[in-house]
KEDREN-571479 format. One record per atom (N, C-alpha, C): residue in one letter; x, y, z. Coordinates in steps of 0.02 Angstrom, whole numbers, plus 50000, padded with zeros to 5 digits. Example, Ala and Ser with C-alpha at 12.3 -4.5 7.8 and 13.67 -1.06 7.14 Angstrom:
a506604971650390;a506154977550390;a506604983550390;s506424988850354;s506844994750357;s506455000250394;
***
This chain:
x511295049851023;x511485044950972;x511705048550909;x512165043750847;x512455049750819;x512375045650735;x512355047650693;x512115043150635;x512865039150647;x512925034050598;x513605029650570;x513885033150532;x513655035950496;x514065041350444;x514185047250454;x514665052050455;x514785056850472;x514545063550442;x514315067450494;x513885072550479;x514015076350425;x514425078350396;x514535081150369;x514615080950299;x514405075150279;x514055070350228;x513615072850206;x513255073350263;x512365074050258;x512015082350260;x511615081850218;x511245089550218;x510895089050299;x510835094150319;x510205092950395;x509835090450400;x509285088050341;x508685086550324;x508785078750338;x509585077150289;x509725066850314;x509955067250375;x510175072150417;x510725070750465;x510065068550517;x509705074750514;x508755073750559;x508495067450558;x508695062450464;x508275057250458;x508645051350503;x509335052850468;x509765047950525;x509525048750584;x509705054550643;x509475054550701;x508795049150704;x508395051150667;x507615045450649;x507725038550659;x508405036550620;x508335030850589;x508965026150649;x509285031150673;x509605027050733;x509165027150793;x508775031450811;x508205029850869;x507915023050855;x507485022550765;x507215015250759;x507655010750800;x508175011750764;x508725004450781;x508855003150837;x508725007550892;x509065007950946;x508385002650982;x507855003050983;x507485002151000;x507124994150948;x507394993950910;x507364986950870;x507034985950800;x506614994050790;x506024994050737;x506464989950664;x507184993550658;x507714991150594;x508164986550654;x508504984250576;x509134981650594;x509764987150596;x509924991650536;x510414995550515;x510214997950475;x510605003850432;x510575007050400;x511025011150395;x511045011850332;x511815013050283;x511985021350242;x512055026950269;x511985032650201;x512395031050137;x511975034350093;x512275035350018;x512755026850013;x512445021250013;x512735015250024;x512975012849940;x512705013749883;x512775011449808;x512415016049760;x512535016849697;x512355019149636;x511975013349600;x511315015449571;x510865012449553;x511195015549471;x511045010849413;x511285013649354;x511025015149302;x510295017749306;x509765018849258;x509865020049183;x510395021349139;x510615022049087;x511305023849080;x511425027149007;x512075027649011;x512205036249032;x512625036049085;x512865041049104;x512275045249157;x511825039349185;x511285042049231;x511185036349280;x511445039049322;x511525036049395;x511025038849459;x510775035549512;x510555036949537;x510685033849600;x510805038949665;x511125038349734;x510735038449787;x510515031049805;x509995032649861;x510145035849935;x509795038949967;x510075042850040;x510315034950090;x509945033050095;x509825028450140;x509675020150131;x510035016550130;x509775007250133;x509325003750207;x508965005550219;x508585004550284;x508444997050265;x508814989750324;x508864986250337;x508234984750383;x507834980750364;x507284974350424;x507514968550441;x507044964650485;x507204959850474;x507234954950430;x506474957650367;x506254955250336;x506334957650262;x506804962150249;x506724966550195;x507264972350186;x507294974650128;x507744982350134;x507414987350102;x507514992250119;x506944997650102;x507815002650050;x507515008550019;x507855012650008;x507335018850025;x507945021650061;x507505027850086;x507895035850036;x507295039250021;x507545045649982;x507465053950047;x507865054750056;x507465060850102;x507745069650072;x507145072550057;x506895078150029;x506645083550073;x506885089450073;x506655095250135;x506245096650064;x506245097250003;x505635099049929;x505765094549854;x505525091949830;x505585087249771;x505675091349720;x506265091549687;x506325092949609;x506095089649543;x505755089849490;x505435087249476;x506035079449439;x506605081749426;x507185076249411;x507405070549475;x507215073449505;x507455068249588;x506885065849591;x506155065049578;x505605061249579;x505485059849516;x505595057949463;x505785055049407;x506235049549423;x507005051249443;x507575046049437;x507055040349500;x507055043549551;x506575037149607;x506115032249580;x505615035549537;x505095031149512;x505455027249454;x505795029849441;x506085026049370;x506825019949413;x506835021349449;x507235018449479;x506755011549518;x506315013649552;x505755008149601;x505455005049540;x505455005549463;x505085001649411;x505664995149414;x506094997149397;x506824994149363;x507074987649424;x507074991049486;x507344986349548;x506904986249580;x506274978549559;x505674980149609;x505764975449650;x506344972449674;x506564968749735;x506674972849791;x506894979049788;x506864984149847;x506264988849838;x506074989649903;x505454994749917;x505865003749914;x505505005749889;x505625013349885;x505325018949913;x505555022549955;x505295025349998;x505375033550004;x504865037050003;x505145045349989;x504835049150040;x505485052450089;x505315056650139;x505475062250124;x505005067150153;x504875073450148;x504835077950212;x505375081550228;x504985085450305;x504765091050289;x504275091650305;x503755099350284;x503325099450351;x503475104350363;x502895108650408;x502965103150489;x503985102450497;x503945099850554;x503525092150573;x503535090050510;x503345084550512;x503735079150460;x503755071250463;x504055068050406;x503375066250404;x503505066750311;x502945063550242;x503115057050228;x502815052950205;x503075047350205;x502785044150118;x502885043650069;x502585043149995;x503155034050005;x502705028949961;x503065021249956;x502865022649872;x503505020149810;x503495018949769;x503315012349761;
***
């Protein structure tokens, strides 16, 4: 299976999450899911680009995925999950061959 968006888009770390996130779908856990789908607009001249729009049946998640957190890319997220608390925020991490899973 192959993400919707083309690889080459994606660092390895999203291309891995995609692979992840089209198995869900395939199997029914999501509905869809979207890379780099909109710009969130936190101030002036500070934007913020979520990896992923992960579609439910019941909900949309935004997914962030991180092979290590900089301390500005976990800033813009939380400041971002304050501002739009109609979407759930979601921060993946693969470390040590495993996904982390942190909910703002």
């Amino acid at each position: 299976m192959k993400p919707i968006t083309p690889q080459n888009k994606m660092n390895r770390t999203e291309a891995a999450y995609a692979d992840r996130l089209e198995n869900m779908k395939h199997v029914g856990i999501i509905m869809d899911y979207v890379f780099e789908p909109f710009k969130f607009v936190l101030a002036n001249r500070t934007t913020y680009t979520p990896d992923f729009l992960v579609v439910f049946k019941d909900r949309f998640e935004i997914h962030e995925v991180k092979g290590f957190w900089r301390d500005d890319a976990r800033v813009k997220i939380k400041v971002t999950a304050e501002k739009f608390k109609w979407f759930k925020f979601i921060a993946i991490q693969y470390k040590r061959k495993q996904w982390i899973i942190e909910e703002f």
